[in-house]
C-alpha positions as CSV (number, residue, x, y, z in Angstrom):
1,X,252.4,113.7,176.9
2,X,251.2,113.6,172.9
3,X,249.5,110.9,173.1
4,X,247.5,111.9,176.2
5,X,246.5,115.6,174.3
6,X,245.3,113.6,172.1
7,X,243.3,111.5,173.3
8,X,241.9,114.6,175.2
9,X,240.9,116.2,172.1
10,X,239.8,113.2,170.5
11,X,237.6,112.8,174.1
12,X,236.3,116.7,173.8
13,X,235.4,116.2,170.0
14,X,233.5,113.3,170.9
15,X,231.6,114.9,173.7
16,X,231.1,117.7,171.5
17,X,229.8,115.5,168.7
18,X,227.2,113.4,171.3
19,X,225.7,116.8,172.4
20,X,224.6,117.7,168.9
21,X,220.6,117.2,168.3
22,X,219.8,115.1,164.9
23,X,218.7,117.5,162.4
24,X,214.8,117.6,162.2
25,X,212.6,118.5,159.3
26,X,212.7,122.0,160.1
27,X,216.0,122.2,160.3
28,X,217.4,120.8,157.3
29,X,217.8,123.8,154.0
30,X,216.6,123.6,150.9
31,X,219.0,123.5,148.0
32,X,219.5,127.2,146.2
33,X,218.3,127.3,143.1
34,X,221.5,127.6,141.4
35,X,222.1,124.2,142.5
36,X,218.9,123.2,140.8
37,X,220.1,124.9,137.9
38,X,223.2,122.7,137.3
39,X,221.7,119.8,138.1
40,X,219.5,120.5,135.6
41,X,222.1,121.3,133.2
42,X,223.8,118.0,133.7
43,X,220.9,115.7,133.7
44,X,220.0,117.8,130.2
45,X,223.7,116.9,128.8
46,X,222.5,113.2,130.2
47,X,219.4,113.6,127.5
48,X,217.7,113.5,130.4
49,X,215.4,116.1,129.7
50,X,212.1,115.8,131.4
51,X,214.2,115.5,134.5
52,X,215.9,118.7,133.1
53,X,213.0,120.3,133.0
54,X,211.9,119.5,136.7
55,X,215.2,120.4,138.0
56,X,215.0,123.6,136.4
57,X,211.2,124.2,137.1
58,X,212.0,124.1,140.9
59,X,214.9,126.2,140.6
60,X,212.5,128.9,139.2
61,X,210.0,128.3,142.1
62,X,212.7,129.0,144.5
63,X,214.2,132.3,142.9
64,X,211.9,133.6,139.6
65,X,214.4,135.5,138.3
66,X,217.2,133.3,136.5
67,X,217.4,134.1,132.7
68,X,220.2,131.8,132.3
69,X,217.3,128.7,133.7
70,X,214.6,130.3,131.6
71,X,216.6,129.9,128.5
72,X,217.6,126.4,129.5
73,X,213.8,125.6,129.8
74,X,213.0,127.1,126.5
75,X,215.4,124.9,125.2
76,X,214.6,121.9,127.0
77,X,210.8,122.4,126.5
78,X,211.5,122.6,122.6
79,X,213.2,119.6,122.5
80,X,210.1,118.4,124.1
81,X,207.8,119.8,121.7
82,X,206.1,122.0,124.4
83,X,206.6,125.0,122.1
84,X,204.2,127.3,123.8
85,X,206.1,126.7,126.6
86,X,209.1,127.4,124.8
87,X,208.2,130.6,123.6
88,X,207.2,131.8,127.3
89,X,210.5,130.6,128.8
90,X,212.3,132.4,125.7
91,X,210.1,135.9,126.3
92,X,210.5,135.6,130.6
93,X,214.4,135.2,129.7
94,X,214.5,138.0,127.6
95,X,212.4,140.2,130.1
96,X,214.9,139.1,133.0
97,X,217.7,140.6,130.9
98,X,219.0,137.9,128.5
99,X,219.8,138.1,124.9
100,X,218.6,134.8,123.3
101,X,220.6,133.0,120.5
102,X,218.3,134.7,117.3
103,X,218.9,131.1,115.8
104,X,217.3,129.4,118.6
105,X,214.5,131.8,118.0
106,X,214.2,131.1,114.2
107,X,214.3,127.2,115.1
108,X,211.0,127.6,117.7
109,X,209.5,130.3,115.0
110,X,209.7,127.8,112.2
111,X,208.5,124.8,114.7
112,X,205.7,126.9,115.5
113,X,204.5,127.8,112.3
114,X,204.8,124.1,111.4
115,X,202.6,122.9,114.4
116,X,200.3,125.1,113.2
C-alpha cells in the first residue's frame, strides 16, 4: 500500500518533470537590481571595486532610482579616483532622497580641489 503511493507519486512527479520545456533565452529573468546592489556591496567589501562598480552600474540601468547604489558608486568611484563621477553619484543620490555622510563630502571636496 505505502510503498505503491509512492511510487505513484514519485511516477506522476516524474511525468510531470519530463513535460516541462527547457527554459529558452526568452524565458529566463533578469536579476532585480537590488540583487545587483548587494552583489555589489560584497564584491566592494572584497576590495573588489571595479567589479563593484559594474555590479552597481547595472543595477542602476535596470531601476534609476536607488540612492542607497548611487551613494555606493560615489564611494566606490572615489576610491577609484573618478572624482567627477563621484560627485555626480553623490548629487543623483541626494536628488533621489538621500542624506549623504557631510564627511564623505569634505573627503571628495578636498580630493577635488587637490586634482585640481
Amino acid at each position: 500500500g505505502q510503498l505503491e503511493r509512492e511510487r505513484a507519486l514519485l511516477k506522476s512527479r516524474l511525468q510531470a518533470l519530463e513535460a516541462m520545456k527547457p527554459p529558452t533565452a526568452d524565458s529566463v529573468q533578469k536579476a532585480p537590481a537590488e540583487i545587483l546592489f548587494f552583489e555589489g556591496n560584497a564584491l566592494f567589501n572584497l576590495q573588489r571595486v571595479p567589479d563593484a562598480i559594474a555590479a552597481w552600474e547595472a543595477a542602476l540601468a535596470r531601476d534609476p532610482r536607488l540612492p542607497l547604489v548611487e551613494n555606493n558608486l560615489a564611494v566606490a568611484y572615489w576610491k577609484s579616483g573618478r572624482l567627477d563621477d563621484a560627485r555626480a553619484a553623490m548629487e543623483r543620490a541626494e536628488k533621489l532622497g538621500f542624506k549623504v555622510n557631510p564627511n564623505f563630502r569634505a573627503d571628495l571636496e578636498r580630493a577635488m580641489a587637490a586634482k585640481k
